[in-house]
MIVEX-83270 format. One line per field, with one value per atom (N, C-alpha, C, O): residue number from 0; z, y, x; chain; atom name. Coordinates in Angstrom, 1 decimal, m for minus. Example, Ala and Ser with C-alpha at 12.3 -4.5 7.8 and 13.67 -1.06 7.14 Angstrom:
resi <- [0  0  0  0  1  1  1  1]
pz <- [7.8  7.8  7.8  8.5  7.1  7.1  7.9  8.0]
py <- [m5.7  m4.5  m3.3  m3.3  m2.2  m1.1  0.0  1.1]
px <- [13.2  12.3  13.2  14.2  12.8  13.7  12.9  13.4]
chain <- [A  A  A  A  A  A  A  A]
name <- [N  CA  C  O  N  CA  C  O]
END
This chain:
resi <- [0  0  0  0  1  1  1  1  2  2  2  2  3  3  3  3  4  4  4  4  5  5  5  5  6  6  6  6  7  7  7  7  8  8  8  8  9  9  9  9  10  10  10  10  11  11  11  11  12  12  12  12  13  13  13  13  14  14  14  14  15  15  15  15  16  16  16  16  17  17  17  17  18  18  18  18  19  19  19  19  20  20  20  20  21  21  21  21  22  22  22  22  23  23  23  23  24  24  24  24  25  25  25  25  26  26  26  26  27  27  27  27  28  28  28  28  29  29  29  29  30  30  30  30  31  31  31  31  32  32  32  32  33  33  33  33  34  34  34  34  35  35  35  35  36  36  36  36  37  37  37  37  38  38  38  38  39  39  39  39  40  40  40  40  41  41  41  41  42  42  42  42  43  43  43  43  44  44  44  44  45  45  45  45  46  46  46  46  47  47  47  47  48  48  48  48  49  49  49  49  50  50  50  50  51  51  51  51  52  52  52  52  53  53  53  53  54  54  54  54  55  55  55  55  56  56  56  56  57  57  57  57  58  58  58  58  59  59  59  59  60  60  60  60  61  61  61  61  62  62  62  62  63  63  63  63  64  64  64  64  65  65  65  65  66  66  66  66  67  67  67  67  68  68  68  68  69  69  69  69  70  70  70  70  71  71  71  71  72  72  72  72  73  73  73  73  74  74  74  74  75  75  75  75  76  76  76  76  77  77  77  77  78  78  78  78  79  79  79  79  80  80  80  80  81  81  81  81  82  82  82  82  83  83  83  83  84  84  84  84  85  85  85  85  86  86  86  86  87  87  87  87  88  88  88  88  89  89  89  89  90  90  90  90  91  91  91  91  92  92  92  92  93  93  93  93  94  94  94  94  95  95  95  95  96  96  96  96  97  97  97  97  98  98  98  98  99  99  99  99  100  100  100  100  101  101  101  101  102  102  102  102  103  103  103  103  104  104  104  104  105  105  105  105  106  106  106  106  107  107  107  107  108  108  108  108  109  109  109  109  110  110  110  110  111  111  111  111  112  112  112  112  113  113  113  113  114  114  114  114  115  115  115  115  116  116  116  116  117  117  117  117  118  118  118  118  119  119  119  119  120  120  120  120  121  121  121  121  122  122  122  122  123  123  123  123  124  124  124  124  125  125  125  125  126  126  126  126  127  127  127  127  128  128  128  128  129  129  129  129  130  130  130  130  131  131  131  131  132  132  132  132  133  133  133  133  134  134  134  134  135  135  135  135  136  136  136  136  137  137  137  137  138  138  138  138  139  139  139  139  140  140  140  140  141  141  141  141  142  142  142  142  143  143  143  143  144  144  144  144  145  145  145  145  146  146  146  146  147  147  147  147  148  148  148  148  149  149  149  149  150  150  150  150]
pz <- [22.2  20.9  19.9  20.2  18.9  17.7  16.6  16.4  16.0  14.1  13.5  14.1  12.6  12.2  10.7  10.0  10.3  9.2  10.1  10.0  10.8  11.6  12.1  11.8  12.8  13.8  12.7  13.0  11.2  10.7  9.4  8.9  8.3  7.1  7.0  6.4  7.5  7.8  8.1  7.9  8.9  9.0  7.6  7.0  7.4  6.0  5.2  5.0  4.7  3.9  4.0  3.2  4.9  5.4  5.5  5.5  5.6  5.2  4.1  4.0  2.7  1.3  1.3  0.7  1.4  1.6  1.3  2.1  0.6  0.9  0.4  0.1  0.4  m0.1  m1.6  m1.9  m2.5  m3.8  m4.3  m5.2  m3.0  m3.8  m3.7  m2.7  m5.6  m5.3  m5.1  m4.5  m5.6  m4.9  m6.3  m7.4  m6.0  m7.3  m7.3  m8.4  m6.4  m6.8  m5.2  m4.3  m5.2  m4.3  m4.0  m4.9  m2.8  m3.4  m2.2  m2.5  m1.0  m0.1  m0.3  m0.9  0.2  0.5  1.1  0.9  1.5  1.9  3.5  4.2  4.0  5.4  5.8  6.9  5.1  5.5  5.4  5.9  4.5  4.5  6.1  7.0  6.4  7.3  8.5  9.4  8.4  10.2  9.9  10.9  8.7  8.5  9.2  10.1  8.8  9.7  11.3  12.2  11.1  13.0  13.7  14.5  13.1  13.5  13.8  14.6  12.6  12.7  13.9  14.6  14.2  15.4  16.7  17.7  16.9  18.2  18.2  19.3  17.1  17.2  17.6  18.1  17.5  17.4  18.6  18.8  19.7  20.6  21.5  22.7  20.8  21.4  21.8  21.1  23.2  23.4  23.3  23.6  22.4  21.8  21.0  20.1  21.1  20.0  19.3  19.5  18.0  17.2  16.3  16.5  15.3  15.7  13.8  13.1  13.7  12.7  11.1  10.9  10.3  8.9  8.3  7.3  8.8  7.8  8.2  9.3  7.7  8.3  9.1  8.7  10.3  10.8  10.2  10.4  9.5  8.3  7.4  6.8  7.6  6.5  7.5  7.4  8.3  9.1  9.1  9.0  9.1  9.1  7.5  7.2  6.7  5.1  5.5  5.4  5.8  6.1  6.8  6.3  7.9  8.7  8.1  8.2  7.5  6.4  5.4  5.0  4.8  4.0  4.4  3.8  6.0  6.7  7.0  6.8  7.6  7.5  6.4  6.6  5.4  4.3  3.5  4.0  2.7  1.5  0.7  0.1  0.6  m0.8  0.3  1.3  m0.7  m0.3  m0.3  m1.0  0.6  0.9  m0.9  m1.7  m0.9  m2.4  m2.0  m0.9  m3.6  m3.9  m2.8  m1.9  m3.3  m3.2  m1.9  m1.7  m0.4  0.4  1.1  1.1  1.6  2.7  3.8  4.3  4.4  5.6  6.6  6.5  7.8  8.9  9.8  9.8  10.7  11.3  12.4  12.5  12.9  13.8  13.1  13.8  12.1  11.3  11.0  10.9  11.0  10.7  12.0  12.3  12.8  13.8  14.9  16.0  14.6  15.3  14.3  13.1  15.5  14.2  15.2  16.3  14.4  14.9  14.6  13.6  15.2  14.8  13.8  13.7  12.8  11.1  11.8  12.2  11.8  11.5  11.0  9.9  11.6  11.2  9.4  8.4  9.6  8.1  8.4  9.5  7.2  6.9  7.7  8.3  8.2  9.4  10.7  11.6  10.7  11.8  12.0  13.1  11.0  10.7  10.9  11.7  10.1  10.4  11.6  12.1  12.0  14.1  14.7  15.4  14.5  15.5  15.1  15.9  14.1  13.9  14.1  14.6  13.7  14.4  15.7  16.2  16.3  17.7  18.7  19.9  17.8  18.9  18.0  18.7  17.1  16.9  17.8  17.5  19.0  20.2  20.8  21.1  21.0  21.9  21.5  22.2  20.0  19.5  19.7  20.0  19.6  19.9  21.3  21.3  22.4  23.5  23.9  24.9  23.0  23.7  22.8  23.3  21.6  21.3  21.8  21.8  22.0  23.3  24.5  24.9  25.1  26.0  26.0  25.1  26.5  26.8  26.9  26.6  27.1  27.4  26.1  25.9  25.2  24.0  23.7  24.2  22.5  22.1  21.3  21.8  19.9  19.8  18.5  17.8  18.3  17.4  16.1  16.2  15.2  13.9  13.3  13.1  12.7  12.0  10.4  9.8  10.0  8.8  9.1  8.3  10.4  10.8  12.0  12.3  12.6  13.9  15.0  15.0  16.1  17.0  17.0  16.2  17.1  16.5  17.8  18.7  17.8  18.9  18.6  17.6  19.9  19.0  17.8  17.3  17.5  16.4  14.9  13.9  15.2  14.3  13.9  12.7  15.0  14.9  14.5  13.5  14.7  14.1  12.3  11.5  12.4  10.7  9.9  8.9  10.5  10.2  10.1  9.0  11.1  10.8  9.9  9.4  9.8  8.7  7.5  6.7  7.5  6.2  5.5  4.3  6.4  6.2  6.0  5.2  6.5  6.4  4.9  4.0  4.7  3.3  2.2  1.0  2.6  1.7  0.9  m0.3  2.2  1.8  1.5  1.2  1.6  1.4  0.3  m0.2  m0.3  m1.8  m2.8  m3.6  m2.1  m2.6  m2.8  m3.5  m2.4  m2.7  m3.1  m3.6  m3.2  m4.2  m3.4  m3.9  m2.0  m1.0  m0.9  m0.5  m1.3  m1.0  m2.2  m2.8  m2.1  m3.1  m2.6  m1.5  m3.0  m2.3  m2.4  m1.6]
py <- [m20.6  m20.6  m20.8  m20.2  m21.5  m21.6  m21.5  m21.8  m20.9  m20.0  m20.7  m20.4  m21.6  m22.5  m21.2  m21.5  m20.2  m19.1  m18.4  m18.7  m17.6  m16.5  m17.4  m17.0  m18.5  m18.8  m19.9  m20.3  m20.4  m20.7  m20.4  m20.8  m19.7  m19.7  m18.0  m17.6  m17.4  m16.3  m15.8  m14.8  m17.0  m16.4  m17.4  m17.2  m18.1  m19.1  m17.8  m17.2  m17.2  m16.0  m15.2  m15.1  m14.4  m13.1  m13.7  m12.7  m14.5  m14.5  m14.9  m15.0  m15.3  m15.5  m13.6  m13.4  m12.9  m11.4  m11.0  m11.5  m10.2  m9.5  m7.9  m7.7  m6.8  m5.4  m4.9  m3.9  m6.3  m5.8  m6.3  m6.0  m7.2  m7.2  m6.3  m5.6  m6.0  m4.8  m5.1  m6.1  m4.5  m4.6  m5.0  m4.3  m6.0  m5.9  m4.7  m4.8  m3.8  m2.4  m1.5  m2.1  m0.9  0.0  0.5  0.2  1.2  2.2  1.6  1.8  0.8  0.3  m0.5  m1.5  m0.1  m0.9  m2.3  m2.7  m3.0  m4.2  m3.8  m4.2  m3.0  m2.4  m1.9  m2.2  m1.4  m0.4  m1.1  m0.6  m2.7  m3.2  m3.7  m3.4  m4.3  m5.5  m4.4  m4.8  m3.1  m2.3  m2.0  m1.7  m2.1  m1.7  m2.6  m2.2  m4.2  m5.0  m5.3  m5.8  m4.6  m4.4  m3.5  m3.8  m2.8  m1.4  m1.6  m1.1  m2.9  m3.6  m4.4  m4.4  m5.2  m6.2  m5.1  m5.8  m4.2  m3.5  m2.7  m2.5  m2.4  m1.4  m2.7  m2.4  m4.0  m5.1  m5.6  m6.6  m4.9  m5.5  m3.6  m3.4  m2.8  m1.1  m1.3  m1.7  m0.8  m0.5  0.0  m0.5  1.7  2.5  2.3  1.6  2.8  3.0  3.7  4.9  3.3  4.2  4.6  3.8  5.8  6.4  5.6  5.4  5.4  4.6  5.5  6.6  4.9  6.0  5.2  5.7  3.9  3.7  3.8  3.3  4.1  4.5  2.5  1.4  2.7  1.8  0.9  m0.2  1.0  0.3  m0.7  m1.7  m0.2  m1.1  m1.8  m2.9  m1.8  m2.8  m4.0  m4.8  m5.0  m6.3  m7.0  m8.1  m5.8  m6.3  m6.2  m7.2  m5.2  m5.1  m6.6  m7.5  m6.5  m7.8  m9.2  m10.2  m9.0  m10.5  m10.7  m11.7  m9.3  m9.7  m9.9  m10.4  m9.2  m9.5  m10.9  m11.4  m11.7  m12.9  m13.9  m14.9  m13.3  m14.2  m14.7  m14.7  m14.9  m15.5  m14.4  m14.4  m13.4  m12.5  m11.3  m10.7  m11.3  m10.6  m8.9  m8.5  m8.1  m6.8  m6.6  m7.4  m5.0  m4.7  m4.3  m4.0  m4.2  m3.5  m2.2  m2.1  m1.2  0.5  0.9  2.1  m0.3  m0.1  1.0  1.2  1.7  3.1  2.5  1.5  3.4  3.3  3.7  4.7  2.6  3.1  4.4  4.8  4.9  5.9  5.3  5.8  4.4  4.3  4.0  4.3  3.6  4.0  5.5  6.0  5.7  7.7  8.3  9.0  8.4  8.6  8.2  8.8  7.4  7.1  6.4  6.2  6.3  6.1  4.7  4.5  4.0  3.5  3.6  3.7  3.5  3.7  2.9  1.7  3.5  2.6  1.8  2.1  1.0  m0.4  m0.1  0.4  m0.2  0.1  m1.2  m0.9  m2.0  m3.1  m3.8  m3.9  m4.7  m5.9  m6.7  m7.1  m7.1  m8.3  m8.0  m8.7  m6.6  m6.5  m6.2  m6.5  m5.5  m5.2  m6.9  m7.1  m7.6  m9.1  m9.5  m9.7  m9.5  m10.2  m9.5  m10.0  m8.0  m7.7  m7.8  m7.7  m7.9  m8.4  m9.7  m10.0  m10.8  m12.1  m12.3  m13.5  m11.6  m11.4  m10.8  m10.9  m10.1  m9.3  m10.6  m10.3  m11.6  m12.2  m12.9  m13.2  m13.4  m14.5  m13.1  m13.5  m11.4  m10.9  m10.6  m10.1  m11.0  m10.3  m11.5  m11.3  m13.1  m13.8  m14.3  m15.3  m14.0  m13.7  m12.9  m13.2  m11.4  m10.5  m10.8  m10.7  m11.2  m12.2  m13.5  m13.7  m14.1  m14.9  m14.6  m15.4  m13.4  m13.1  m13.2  m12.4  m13.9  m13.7  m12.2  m12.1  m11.6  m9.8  m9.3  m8.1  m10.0  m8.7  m8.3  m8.7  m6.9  m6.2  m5.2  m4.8  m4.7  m3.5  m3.1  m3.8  m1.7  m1.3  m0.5  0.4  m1.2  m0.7  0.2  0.1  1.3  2.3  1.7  2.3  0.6  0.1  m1.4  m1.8  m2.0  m3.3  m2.9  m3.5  m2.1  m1.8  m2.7  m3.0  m3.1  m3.7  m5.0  m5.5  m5.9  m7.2  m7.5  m6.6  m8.7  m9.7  m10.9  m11.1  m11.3  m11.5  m13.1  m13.3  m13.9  m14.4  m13.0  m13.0  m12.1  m11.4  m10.5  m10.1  m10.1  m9.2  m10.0  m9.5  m11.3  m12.6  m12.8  m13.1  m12.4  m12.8  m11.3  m11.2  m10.2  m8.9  m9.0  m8.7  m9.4  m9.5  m10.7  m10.7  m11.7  m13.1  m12.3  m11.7  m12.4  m11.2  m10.2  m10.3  m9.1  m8.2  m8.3  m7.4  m9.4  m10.3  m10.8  m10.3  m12.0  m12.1  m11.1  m11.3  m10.2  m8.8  m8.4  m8.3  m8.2  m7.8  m8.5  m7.9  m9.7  m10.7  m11.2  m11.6  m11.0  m11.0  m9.9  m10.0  m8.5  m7.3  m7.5  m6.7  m8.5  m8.7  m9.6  m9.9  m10.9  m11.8  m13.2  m14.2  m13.0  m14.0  m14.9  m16.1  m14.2  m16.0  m15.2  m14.1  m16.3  m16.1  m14.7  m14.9  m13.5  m13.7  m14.3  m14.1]
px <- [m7.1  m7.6  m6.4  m5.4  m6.6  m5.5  m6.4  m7.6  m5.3  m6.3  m4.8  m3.8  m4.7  m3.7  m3.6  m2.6  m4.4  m3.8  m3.2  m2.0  m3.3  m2.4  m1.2  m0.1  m1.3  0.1  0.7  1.9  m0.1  1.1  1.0  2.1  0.2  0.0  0.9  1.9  0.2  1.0  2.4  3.2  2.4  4.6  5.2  6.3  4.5  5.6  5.3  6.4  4.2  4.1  4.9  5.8  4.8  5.6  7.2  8.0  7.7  9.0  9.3  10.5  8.4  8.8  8.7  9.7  8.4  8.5  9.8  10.6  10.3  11.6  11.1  9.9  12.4  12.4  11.8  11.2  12.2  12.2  10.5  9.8  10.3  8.6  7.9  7.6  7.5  6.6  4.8  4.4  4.2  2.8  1.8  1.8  1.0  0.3  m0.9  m1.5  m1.2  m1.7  m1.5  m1.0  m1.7  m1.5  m0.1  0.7  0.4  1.4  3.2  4.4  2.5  2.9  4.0  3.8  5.6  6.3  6.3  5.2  6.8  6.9  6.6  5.7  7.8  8.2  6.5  5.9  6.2  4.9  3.6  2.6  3.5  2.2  2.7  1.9  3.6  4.1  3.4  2.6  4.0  4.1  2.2  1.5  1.7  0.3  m0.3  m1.0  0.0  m1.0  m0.9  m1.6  0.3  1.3  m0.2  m1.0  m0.1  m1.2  m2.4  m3.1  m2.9  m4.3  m4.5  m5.5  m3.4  m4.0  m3.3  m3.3  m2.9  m3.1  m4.6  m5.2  m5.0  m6.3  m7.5  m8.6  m7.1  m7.9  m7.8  m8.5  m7.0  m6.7  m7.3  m7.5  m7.4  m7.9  m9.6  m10.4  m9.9  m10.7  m11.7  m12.8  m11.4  m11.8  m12.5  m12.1  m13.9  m15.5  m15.2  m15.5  m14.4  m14.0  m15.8  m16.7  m16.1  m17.4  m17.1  m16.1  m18.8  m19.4  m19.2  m19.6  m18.6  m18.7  m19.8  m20.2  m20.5  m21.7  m23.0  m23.2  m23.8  m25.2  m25.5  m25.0  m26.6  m26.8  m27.4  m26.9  m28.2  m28.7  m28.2  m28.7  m26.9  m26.0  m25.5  m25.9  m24.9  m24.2  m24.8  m23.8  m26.2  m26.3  m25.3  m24.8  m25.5  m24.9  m23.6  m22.8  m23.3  m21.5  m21.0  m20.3  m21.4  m21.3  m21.3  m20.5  m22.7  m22.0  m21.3  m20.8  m21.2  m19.8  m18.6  m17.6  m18.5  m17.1  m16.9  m15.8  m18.0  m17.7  m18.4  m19.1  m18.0  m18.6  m17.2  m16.1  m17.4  m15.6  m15.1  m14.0  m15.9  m15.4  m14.6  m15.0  m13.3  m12.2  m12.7  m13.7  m11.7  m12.2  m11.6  m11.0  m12.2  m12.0  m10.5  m10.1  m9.5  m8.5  m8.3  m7.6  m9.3  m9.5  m9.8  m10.0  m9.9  m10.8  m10.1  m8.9  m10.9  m10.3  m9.8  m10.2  m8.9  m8.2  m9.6  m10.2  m10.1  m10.8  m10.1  m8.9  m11.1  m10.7  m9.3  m8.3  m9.6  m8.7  m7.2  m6.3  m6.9  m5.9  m5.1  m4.0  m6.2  m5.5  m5.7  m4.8  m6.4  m6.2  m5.3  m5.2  m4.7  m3.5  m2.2  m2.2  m1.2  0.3  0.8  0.4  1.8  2.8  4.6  5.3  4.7  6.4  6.8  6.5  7.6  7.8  9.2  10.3  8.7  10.3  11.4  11.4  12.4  13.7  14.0  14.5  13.6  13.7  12.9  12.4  12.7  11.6  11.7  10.7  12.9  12.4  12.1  11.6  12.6  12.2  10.7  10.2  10.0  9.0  8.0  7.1  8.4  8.3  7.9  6.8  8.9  8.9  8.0  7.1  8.2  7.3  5.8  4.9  5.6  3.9  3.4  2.3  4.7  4.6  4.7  4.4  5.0  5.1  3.8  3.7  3.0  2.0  1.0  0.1  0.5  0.0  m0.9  m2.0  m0.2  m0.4  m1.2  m2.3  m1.2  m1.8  m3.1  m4.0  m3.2  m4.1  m5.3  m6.4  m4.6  m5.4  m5.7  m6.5  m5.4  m5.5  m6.5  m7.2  m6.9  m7.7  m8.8  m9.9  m8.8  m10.2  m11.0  m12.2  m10.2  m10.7  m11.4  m12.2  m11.2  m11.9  m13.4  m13.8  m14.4  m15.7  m16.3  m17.5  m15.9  m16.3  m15.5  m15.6  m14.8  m14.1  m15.4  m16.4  m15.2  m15.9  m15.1  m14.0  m15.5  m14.9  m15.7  m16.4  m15.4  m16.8  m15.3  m14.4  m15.7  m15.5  m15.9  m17.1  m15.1  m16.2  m16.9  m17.8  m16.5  m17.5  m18.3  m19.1  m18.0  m18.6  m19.5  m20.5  m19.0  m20.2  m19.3  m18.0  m20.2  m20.2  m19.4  m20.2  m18.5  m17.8  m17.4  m17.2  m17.3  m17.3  m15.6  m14.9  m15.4  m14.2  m14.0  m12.9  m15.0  m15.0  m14.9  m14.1  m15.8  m15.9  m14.5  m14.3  m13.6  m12.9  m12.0  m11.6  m11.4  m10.6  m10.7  m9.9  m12.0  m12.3  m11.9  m11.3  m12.4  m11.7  m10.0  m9.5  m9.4  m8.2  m7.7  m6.6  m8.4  m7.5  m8.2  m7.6  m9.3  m9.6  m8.4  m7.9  m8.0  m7.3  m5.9  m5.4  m4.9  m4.2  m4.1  m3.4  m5.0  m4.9  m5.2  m5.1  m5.6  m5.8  m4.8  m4.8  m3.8  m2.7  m1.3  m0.3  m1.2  m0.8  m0.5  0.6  m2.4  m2.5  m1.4  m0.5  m2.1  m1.2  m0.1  0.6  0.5  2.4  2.5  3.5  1.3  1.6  1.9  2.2  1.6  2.0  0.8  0.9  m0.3  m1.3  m2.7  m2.8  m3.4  m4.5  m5.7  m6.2  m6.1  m7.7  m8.9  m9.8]
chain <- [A  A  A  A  A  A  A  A  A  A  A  A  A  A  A  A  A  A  A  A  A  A  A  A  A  A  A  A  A  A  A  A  A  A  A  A  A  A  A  A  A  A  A  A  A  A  A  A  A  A  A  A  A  A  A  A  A  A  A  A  A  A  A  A  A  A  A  A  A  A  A  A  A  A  A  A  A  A  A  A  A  A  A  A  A  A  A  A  A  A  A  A  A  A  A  A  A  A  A  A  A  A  A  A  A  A  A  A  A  A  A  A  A  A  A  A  A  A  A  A  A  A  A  A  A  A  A  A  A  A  A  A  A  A  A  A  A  A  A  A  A  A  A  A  A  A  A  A  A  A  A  A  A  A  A  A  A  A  A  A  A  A  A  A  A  A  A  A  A  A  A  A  A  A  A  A  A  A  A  A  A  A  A  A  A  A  A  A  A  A  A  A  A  A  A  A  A  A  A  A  A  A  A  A  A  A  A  A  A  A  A  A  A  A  A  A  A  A  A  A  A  A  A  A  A  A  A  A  A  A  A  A  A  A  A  A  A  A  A  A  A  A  A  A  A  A  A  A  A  A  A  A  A  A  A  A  A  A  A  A  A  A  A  A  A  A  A  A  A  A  A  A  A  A  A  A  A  A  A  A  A  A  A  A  A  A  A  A  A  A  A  A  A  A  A  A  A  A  A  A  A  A  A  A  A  A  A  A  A  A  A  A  A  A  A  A  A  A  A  A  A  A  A  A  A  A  A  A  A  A  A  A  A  A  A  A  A  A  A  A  A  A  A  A  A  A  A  A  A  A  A  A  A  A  A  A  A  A  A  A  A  A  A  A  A  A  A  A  A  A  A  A  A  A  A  A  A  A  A  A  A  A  A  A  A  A  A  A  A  A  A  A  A  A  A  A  A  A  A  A  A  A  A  A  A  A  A  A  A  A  A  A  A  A  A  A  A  A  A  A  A  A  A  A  A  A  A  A  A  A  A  A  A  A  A  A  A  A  A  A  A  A  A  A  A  A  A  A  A  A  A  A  A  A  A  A  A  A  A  A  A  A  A  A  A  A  A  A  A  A  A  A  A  A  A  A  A  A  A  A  A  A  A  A  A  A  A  A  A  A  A  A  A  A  A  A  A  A  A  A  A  A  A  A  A  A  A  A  A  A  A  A  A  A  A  A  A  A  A  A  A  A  A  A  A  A  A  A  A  A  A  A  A  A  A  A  A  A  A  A  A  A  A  A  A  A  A  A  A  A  A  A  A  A  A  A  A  A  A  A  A  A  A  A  A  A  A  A  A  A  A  A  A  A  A  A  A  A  A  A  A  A  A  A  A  A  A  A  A  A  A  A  A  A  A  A  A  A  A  A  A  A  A  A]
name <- [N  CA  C  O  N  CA  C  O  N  CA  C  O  N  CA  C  O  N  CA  C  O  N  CA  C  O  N  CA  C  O  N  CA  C  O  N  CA  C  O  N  CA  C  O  N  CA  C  O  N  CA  C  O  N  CA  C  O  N  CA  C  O  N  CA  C  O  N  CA  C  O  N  CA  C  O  N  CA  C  O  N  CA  C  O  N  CA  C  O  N  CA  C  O  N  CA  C  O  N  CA  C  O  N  CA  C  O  N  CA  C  O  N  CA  C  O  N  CA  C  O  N  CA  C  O  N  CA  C  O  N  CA  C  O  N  CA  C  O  N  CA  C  O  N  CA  C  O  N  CA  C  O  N  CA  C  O  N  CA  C  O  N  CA  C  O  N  CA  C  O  N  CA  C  O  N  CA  C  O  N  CA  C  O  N  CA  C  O  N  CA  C  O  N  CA  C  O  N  CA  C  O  N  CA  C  O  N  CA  C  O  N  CA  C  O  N  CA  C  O  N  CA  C  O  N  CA  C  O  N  CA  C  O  N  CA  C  O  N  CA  C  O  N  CA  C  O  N  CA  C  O  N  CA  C  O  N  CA  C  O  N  CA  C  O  N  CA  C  O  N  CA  C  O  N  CA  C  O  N  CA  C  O  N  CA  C  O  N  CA  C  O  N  CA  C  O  N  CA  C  O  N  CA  C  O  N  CA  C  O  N  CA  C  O  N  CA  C  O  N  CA  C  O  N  CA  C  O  N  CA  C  O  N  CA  C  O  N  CA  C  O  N  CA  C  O  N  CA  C  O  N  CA  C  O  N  CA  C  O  N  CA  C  O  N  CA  C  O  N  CA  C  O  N  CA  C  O  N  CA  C  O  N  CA  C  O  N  CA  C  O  N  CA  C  O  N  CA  C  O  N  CA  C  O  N  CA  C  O  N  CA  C  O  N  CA  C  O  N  CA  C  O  N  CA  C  O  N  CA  C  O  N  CA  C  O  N  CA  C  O  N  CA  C  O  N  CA  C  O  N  CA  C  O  N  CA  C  O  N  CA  C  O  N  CA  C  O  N  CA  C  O  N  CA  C  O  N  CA  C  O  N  CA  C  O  N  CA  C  O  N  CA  C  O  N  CA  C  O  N  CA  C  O  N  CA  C  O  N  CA  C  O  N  CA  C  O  N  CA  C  O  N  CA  C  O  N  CA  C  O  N  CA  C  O  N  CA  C  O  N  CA  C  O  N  CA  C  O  N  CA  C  O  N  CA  C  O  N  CA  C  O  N  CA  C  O  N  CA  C  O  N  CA  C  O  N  CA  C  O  N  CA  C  O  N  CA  C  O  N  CA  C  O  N  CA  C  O  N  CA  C  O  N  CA  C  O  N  CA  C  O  N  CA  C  O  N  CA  C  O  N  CA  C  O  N  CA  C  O  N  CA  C  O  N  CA  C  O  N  CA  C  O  N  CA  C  O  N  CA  C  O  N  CA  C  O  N  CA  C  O  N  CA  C  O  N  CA  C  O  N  CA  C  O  N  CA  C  O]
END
């Protein structure tokens, strides 16, 4: 599989990135969005049914706004599998850098699989087209936040 935003839109980005960019809202260093989306594509690559914060009801709407065009909001909350687990903060930005461009190929690897699967606490059940669009989604989210691509 090739996603031509993750293996190439994304590293031209993340290396116009330096320390002193600050954020156009939220509170996040540079170091800390970069090891944030580090965190995203291993949970994306986690097994674990992390447990649902939205009633079942809503999930067919949720779901198409994940794979619809309109960007996650500014304000969005951190999912459970975020606070429930940590990763080790990056010694500096590039290095923070590399290693998110580096687990990139794993992340698209374990979406590919015919059997992926992984349950989101605000998407439900996601498949790996769906979990792909959660992360280029989430990606330009934050991207935006420093000013590196459009949402």
């Amino acid at each position: 599989m090739t996603d031509t935003f993750l293996l190439e839109e994304v590293p031209v980005a993340m290396r116009r990135l330096n320390d002193d960019v600050k954020p156009l809202w939220g509170e996040m260093t540079p170091v800390q969005m970069v090891d944030h989306l580090y965190h995203a594509l291993l949970l994306g690559q986690n097994r674990e049914d992390w447990p649902l914060r939205q009633p079942v009801e809503k999930l067919p709407a949720l779901k198409q706004f994940l794979m619809g065009p309109k960007p996650f909001p500014r304000s969005a909350d951190k999912p459970v599998g975020f606070i429930e687990t940590e990763v080790d903060s990056s010694p500096n930005l590039n290095a923070a850098i590399e290693r998110f461009l580096n687990e990139v190929p794993s992340l698209m690897r374990a979406v590919s699989q015919p059997n992926y699967r992984m349950v989101h606490p605000d998407f439900g059940v996601l498949n790996g087209e769906e979990a792909l669009m959660l992360n280029r989604k989430h990606i330009r989210h934050h991207l935006a936040q420093f000013g590196l691509m459009e949402r």
